[in-house]
Structure formats: C-alpha cells, structure tokens
C-alpha positions as CSV (number, residue, x, y, z in Angstrom):
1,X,-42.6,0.4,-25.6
2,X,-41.1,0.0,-22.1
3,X,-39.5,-3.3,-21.2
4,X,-42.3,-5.3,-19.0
5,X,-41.8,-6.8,-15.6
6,X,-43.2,-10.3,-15.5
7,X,-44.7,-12.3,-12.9
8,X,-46.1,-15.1,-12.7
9,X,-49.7,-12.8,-12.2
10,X,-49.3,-11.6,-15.9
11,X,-47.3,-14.4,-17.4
12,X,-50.4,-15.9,-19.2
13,X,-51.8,-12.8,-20.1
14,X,-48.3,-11.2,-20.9
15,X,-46.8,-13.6,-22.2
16,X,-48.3,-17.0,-23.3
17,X,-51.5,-14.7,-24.9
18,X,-49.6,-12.4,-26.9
19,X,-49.8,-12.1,-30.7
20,X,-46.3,-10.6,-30.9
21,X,-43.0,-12.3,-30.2
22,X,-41.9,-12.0,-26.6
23,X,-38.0,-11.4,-25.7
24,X,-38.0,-12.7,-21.8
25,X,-35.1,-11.4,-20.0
26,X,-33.9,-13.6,-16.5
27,X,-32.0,-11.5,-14.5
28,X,-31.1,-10.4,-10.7
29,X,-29.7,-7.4,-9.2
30,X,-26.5,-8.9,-7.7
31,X,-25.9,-10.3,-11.1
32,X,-22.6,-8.3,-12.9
33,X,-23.7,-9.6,-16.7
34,X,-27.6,-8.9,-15.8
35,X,-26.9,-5.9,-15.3
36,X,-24.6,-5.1,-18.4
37,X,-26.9,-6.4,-20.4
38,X,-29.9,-4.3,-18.9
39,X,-29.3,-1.0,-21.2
40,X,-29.1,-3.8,-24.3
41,X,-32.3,-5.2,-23.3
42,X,-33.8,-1.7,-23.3
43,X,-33.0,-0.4,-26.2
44,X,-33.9,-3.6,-28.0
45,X,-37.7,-3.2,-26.3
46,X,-37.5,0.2,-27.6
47,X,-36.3,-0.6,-31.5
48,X,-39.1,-3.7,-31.6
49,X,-41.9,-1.6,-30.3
50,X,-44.9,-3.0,-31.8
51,X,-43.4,-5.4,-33.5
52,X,-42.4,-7.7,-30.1
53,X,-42.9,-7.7,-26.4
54,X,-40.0,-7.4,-24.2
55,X,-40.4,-8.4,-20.6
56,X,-37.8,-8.7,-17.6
57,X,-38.0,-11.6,-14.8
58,X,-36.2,-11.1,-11.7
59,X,-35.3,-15.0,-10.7
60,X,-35.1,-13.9,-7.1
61,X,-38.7,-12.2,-7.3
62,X,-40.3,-15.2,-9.5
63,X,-38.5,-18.4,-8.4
64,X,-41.7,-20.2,-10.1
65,X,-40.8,-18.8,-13.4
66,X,-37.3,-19.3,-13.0
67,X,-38.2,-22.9,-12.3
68,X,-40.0,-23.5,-15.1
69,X,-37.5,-22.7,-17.7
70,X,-35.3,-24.4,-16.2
71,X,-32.5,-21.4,-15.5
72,X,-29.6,-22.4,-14.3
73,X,-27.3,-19.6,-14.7
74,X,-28.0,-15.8,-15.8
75,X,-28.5,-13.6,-17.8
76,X,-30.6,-15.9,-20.1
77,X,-32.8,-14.5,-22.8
78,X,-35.7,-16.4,-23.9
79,X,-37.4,-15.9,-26.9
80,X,-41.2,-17.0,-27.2
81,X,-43.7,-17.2,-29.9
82,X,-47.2,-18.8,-29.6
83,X,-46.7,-19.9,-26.0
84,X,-43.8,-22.0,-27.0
85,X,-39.9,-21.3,-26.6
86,X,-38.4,-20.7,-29.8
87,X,-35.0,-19.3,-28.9
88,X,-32.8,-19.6,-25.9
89,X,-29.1,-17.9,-25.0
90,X,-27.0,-18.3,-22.1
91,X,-25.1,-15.7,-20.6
92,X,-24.1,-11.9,-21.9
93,X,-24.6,-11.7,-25.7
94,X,-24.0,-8.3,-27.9
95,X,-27.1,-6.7,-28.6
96,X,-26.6,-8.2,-32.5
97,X,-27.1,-11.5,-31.5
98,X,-30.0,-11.3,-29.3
99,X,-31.5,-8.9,-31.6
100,X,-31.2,-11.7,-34.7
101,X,-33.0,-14.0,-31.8
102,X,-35.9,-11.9,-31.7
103,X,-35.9,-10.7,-35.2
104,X,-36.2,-14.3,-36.9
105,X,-40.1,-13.7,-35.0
106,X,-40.4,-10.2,-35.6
C-alpha cells in the first residue's frame, strides 16, 4: 500500500475512521530531515500494508491539520489508533524506531 496524502477532506474518513493503525507523517518540501525521512516513510507504508495506514501531511498544504496537533517543528510522525494519538516523535528517527511506534498497534 502507497503512502496516503491527507487533507483535511479525507482526514475523518482516512484517518479518524480507520480500523487499522495510522502512521501520519508532517512534513514540507523545503524541509532537509522531511525529506530524508521520506524513502523511510515509504518503505515502512509498504512493509505494514494491510496491517496499518500510512498517510503524509504537507504542513504548508494543511495548516489546519498542522494546527491541530500542535506541530511545532518537523518531521514529526504521529501515530493514531481509534481516533486518538497514541504515539508521537520529533524530528528524523531511524526507520527502527518509528517502525517499533507503529508496530506496538500493528
């Protein structure tokens, strides 16, 4: 499974609905870390398919979103289960790490 671009048009649906864990990734272009961790992102969407959702937010694109989980610098990796945050990381993390973040809801 590809990684998802969320908005806040599919946020609910995407997100706050699912049935499997969702890995949200904040990010921006201009953003050196973001985009290191990109590739890491991707392949974790691609090892999890089926077992978790993996969606991207641009912060520049969805300020609204950005807003309301509170991100104050980037990357930050979200995870969510049930509509509710259960995971949270600041900043460029190996791909072990923010795999054992979504894996604990896997």
């Amino acid at each position: 499974m590809a990684e998802l671009k969320i908005t806040k048009d599919n946020f609910e649906t995407e997100v706050l609905q699912s049935e499997l864990p969702v890995l949200l990734d904040f990010w921006a272009p201009w953003c050196g870390p973001c985009r290191m961790l990109g590739p890491v992102v991707a392949q974790i969407a691609e090892e999890f398919a089926g077992k978790a959702k993996v969606g991207k937010i641009n912060v520049d694109e969805e300020e609204e979103l950005a807003a309301a989980f509170r991100v104050s610098s980037i990357p930050m990796v979200v995870v969510m289960k049930g509509g509710k945050v259960v995971n949270a990381s600041v900043g460029y993390k190996p791909k072990a790490q923010i795999a054992a973040m979504l894996g604990e809801q896997a």
